[in-house]
VOGU-3710 file (C-alpha; in Angstrom, 3 decimals, decimal comma):
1> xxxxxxxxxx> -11,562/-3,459/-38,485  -12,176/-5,516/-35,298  -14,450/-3,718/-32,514  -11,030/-3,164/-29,852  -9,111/-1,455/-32,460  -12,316/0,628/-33,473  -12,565/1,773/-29,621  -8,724/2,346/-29,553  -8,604/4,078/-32,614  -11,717/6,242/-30,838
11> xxxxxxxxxx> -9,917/6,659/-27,694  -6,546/8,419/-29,422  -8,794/10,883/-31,208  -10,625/11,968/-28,473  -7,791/12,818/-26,347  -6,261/16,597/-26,816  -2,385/15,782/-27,750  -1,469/19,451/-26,429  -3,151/18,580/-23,372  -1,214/15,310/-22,330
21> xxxxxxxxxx> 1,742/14,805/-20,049  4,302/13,923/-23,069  3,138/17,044/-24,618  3,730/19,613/-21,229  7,368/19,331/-21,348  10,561/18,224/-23,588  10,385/14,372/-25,048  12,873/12,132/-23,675  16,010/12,769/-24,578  18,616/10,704/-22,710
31> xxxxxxxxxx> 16,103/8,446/-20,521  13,707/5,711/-21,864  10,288/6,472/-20,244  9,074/4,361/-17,584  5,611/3,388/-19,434  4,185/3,267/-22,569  2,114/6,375/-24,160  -0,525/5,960/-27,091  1,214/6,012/-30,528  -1,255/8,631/-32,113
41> xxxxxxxxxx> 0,083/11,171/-29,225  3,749/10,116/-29,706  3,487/10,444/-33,583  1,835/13,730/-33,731  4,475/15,222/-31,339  7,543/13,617/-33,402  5,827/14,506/-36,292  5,366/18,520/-35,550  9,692/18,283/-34,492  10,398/17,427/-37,718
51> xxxxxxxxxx> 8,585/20,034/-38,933  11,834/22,118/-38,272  13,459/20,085/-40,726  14,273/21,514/-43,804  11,551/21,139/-46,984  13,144/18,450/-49,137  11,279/19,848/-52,033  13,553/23,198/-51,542  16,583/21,681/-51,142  18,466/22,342/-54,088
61> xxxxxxxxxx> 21,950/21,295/-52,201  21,177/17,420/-52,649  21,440/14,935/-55,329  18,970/12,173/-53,516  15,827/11,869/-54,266  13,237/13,632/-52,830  9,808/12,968/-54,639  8,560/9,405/-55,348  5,056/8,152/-56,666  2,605/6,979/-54,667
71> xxxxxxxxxx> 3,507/3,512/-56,460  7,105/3,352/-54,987  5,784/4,772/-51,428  3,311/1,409/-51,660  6,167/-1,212/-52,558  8,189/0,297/-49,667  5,417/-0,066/-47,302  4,821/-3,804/-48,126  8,191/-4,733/-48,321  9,380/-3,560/-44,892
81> xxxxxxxxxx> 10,260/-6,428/-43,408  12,672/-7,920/-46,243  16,448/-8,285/-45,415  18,185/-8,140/-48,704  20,944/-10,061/-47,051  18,532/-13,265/-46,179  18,655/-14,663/-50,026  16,989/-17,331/-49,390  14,180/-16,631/-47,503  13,166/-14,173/-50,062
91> xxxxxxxxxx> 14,690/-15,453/-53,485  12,474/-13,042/-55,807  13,821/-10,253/-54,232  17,096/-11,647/-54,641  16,110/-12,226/-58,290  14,986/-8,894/-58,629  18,420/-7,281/-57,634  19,915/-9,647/-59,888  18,007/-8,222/-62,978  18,619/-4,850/-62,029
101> xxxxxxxxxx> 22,420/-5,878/-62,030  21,794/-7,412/-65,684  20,029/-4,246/-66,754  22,420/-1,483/-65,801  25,107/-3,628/-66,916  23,475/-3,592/-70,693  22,613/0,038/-70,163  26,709/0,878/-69,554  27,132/-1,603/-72,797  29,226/-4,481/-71,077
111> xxxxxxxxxx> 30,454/-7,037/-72,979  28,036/-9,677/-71,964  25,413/-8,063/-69,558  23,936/-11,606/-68,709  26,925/-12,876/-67,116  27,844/-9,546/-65,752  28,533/-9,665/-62,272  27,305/-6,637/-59,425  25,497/-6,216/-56,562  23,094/-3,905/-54,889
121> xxxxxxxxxx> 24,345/-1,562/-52,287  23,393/1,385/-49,436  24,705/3,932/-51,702  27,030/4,916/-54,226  29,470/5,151/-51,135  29,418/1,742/-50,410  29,711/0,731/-54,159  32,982/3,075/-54,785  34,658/1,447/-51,812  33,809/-2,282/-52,890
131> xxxxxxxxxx> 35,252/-0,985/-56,104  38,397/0,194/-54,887  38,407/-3,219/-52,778  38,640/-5,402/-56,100  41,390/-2,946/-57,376  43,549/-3,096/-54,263  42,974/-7,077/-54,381  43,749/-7,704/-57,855  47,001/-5,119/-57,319  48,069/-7,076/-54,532
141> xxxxxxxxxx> 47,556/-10,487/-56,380  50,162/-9,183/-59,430  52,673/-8,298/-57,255  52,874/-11,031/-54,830  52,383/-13,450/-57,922  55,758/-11,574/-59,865  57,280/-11,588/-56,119  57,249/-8,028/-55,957  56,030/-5,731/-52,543  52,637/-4,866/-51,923
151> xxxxxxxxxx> 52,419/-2,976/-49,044  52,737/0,952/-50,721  48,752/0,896/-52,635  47,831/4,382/-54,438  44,823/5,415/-55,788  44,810/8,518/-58,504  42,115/10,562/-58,601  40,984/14,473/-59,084  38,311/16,376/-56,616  36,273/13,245/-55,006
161> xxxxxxxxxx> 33,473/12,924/-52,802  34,676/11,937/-49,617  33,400/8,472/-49,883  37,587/7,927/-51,841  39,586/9,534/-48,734  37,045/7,647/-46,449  38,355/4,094/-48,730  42,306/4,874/-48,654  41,956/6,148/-44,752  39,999/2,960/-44,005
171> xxxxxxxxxx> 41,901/0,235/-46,305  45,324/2,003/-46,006  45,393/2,828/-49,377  47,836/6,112/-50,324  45,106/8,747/-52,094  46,831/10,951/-54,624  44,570/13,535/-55,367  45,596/15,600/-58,341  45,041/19,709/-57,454  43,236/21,054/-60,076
181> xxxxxxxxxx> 44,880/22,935/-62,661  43,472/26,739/-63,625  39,984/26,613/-65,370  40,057/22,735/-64,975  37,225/21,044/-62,980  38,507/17,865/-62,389  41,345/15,584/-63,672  42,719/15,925/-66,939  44,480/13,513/-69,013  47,991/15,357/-69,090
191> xxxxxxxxxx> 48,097/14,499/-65,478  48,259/11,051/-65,084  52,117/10,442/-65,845  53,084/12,045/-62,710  51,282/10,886/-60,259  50,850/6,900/-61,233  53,638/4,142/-60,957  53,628/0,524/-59,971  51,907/0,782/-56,541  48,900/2,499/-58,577
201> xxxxxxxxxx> 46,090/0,061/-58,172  43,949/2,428/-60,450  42,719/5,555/-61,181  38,954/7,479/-60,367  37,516/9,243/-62,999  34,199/11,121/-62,018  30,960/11,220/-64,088  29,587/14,312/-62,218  32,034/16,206/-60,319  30,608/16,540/-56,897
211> xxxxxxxxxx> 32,169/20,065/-56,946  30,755/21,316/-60,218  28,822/19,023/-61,779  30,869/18,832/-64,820  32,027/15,079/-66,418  35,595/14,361/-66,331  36,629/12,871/-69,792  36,599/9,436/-69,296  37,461/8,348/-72,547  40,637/10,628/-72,951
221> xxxxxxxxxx> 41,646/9,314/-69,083  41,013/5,439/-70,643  43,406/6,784/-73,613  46,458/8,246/-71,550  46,203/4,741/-69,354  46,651/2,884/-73,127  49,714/4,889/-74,033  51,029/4,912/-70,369  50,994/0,916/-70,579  52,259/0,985/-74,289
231> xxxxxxxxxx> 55,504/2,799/-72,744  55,856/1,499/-69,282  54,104/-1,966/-69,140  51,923/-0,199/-66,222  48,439/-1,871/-66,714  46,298/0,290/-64,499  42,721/-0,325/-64,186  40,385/2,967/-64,845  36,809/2,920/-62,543  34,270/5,059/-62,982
241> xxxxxxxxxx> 32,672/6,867/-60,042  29,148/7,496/-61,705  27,297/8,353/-58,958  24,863/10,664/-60,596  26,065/10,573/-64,364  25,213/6,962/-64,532  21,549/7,663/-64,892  22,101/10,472/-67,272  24,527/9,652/-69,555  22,765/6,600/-70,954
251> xxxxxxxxxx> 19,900/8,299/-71,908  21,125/12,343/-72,464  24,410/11,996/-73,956  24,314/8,026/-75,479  27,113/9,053/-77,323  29,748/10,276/-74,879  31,841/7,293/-74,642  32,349/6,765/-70,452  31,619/3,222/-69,966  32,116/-0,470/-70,669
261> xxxxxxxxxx> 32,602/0,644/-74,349  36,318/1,817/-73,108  38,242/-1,370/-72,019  40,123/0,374/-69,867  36,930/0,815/-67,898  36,428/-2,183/-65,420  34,267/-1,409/-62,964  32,020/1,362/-62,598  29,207/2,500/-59,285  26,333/4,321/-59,239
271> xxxxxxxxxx> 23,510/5,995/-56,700  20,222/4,814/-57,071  18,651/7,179/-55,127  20,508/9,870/-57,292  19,197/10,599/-60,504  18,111/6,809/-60,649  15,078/8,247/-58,937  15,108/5,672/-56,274  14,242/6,332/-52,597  17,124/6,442/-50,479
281> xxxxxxxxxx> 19,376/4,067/-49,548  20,354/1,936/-53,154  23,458/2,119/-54,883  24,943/-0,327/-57,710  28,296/-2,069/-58,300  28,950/-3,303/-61,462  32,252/-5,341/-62,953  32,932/-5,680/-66,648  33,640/-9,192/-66,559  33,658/-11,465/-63,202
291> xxxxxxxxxx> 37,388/-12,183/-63,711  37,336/-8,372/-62,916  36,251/-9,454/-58,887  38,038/-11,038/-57,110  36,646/-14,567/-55,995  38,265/-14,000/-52,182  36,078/-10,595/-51,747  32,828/-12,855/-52,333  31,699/-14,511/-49,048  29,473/-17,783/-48,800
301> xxxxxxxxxx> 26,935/-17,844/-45,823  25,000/-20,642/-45,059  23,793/-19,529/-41,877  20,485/-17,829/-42,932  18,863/-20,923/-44,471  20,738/-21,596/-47,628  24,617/-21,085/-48,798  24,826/-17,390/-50,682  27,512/-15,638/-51,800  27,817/-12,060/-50,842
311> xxxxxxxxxx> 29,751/-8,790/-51,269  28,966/-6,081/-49,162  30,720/-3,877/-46,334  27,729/-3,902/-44,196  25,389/-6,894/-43,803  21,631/-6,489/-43,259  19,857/-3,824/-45,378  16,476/-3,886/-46,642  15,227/-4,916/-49,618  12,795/-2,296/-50,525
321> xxxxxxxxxx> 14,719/0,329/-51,894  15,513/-2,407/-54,463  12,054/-3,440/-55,287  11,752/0,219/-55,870  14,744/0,704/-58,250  13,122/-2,250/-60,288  9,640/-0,747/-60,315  11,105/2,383/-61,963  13,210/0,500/-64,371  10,037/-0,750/-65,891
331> xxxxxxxxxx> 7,950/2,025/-65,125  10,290/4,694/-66,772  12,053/2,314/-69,609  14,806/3,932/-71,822  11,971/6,351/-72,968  10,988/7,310/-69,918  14,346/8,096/-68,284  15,258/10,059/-71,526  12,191/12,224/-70,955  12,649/13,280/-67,404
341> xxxxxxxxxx> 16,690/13,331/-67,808  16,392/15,808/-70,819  13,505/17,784/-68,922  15,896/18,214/-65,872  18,622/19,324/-68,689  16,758/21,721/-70,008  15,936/22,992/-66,673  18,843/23,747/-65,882  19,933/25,387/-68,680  17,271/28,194/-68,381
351> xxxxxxxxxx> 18,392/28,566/-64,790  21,538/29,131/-65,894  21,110/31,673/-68,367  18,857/33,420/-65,994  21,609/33,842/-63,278  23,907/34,661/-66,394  21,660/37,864/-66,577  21,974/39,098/-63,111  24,786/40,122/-63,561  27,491/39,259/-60,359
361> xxxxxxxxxx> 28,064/35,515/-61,212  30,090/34,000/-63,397  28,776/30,625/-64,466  31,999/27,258/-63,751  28,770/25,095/-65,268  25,789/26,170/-67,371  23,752/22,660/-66,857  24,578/21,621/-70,243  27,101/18,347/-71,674  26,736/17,094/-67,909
371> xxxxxxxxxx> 24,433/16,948/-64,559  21,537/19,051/-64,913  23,170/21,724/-62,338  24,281/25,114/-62,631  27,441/26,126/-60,678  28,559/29,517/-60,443  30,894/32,411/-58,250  31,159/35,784/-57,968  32,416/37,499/-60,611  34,165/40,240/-58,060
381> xxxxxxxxxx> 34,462/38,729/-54,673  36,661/41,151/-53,465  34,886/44,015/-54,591  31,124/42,670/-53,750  29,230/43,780/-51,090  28,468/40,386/-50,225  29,683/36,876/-49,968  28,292/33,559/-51,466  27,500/32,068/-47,939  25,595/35,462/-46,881
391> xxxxxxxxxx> 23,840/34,836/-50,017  23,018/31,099/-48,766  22,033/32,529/-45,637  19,469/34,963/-46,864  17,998/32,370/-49,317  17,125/30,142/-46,279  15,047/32,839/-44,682  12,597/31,839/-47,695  13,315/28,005/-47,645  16,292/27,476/-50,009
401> xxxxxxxxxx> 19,029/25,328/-49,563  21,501/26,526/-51,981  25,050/25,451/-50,563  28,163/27,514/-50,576  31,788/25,866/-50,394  35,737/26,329/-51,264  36,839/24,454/-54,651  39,306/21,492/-53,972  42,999/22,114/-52,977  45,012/24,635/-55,648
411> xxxxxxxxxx> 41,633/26,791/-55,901  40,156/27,135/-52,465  40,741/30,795/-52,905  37,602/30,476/-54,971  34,056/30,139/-53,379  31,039/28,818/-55,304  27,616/28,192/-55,410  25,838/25,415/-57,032  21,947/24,634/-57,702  21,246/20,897/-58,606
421> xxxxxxxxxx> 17,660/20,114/-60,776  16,351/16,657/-60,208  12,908/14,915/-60,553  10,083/16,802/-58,954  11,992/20,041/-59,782  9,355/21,977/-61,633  9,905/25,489/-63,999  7,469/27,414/-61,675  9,346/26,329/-58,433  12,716/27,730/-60,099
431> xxxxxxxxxx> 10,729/31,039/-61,558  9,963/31,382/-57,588  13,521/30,281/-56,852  15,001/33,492/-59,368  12,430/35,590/-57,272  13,759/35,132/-54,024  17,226/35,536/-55,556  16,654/38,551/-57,305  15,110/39,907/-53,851  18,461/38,797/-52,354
441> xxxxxxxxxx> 20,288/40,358/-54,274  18,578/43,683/-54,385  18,568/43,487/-50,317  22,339/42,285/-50,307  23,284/45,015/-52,824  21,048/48,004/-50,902  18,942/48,343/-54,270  15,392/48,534/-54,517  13,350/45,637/-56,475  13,313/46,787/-60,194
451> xxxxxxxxx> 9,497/47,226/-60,759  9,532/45,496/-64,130  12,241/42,748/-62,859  11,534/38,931/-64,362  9,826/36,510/-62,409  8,860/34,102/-64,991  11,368/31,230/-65,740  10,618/31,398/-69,411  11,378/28,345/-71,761
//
């Protein structure tokens, strides 16, 4: 270290950051300050704001990420500075994006995975809309080639994450989203007929109900689209929305036909930050075949140093959330993802007969056939003395974020809970998570603790 940054580095730790003139008063809010102050000072007071944040590690609301190894954390840090956009300038990143396309593509059993075509993306958000993009397009190409209108799009779909109505809002696309029927948690099969016609440019099924957790049946959806075409002529494209299953399925369930196997299926996204254990900000498009995207949705710039094609709704991005996803793709291998996928399974299958036993729930999802989740209600809402979001309030007094929320149209009446297990998601943190919800209960319900009440999450 040279001698100035030794006495700078000296200098920030012997000043008192409680005793400064940033630290007497608020931090700017709506003005820029008028000089500079020492970045150890302004770090330790951002850093002790955010300590009112939430702890990720309790947070058992999201579906991101939220522990990495110290690998990953060191391949972010030396890849800050790549833009995943500039191509050229850094071609082995681009080269690394390209074999992760190659290797999910294999891993949802395309036809040929080497001249698969995908891209990398912010999120599975991003990835859903490109995919309804190459629907709408190849929709709008039929019709206009058979001299037919094309200005009345619908997409079909059950209870989506609002990435869908965000895509038919944004690209004036009609969303039909089919209520869901008693007992159902998501789209069924039956369905279909009613809702699609020739202005269908395809239908959403869902690996991993946002909702519930629960898998629509993909391959029975792919199989209703067959015989709708068989009667009609109506060739409607099916995409998968595999946000989270698309890491689990593969290596849980490898025999739960959702993917390229069905030819029906022509494009499917997933979240690499999801269950693909990726820090956030990575999603994944993939296309069966490249006649499945469009060549007009593929851009060439030339600006950045060398001519690149590129599909994306946003344009710079960085590159290290890739890197990352690679890293883990060899890290974890087939094996590896199996392991931690089952483990999370498992998980959440004790979890759910444990909230089984309490007795007030009734379990929608017992964390097994699907995500590694448990979702749940109350068996009497009417008649408890509580609520599900009282029950989400008193859990946060001891860290938990456990989220409460309606069902989709057709069942709002009915108000659930739902606990998601991910990587980093141990047994002993969800033997203290049953603790703290057995003390809610009993403080909810005006009964005392049981002295001989479970606290072990026993496998």
């Amino acid at each position: 270290m040279a001698l100035h940054q030794v006495d700078r580095s000296r200098r920030a730790n012997s000043l008192d950051v409680y005793a400064t003139p940033l630290s007497e008063g608020t931090l700017p809010r709506r003005r820029l300050a008028d000089g500079p102050t020492d970045p150890y000072i302004v770090y330790q007071l951002i850093h002790d704001e955010l300590d009112l944040d939430g702890n990720a590690a309790q947070n058992l609301a999201t579906f991101c990420t939220t522990w990495s190894e110290p690998h990953v954390h060191r391949l972010m840090d030396e890849n800050l500075v790549k833009n995943m956009i500039d191509k050229d300038e850094y071609p082995q990143t681009a080269e690394i994006e390209s074999r992760c396309v190659h290797i999910l593509a294999d891993l949802w059993n395309a036809p040929d995975s080497a001249t698969a075509v995908g891209c990398s993306t912010t999120g599975s958000s991003e990835a859903a809309m490109l995919g309804g993009l190459a629907m709408k397009w190849r929709w709008r190409k039929r019709r206009e080639a058979a001299g037919q209108p094309a200005d009345r799009p619908n997409l079909v779909c059950g209870p989506v994450q609002v990435c869908w109505e965000k895509f038919a809002r944004y690209f004036d696309v009609e969303l039909r989203q089919v209520p869901l029927r008693p007992g159902a948690t998501g789209l069924r099969p039956e369905q279909l007929r009613e809702h699609v016609d020739e202005n269908t440019i395809g239908v959403v099924a869902i690996l991993g109900v946002t909702f519930t957790c629960d898998y629509e049946p993909v391959k029975e959806l792919a199989a209703e689209l067959d015989a709708i075409e068989r009667d009609t002529g109506l060739d409607i494209p099916l995409h998968v929305d595999a946000a989270s299953g698309g890491f689990i399925a593969p290596f849980v369930q490898p025999e739960l036909e959702w993917d390229f196997r069905l030819p029906r299926v022509k494009s499917i996204n997933t979240s690499g930050h999801k269950y693909g254990m990726a820090p956030l900000g990575i999603g994944w498009a993939i296309w069966r075949e490249a006649a499945d995207l469009p060549e007009e949705l593929v851009f060439d710039v030339d600006y950045l140093g060398g001519r690149m094609p590129t599909f994306a709704l946003n344009f710079s991005r960085p590159g290290g959330e890739v890197i990352a996803q690679y890293f883990l793709l060899l890290r974890l291998g087939r094996a590896g993802y199996r392991r931690v996928q089952q483990y999370c399974l498992d998980t959440a299958a004790r979890l759910a007969d444990e909230i089984a036993e309490l007795g007030p729930f009734t379990l929608l999802y017992d964390g097994r056939g699907a995500l590694p989740a448990v979702s749940y209600t109350l068996k009497d809402p009417d008649g408890s003395p509580f609520d599900l979001y009282r029950l989400s309030d008193d859990l946060r007094m001891r860290g938990w974020q456990v989220p409460s929320y309606p069902l989709p149209p057709d069942r709002q009446q009915t108000v659930i809970q739902r606990v998601l297990i991910r990587h980093g998601i141990s047994g002993d943190k969800m033997a203290l998570f049953i603790q703290d919800l057995r003390r809610s209960l009993s403080e909810l319900t005006g009964h005392a603790r049981p002295e001989n009440a479970k606290v072990a999450f026993h496998h």
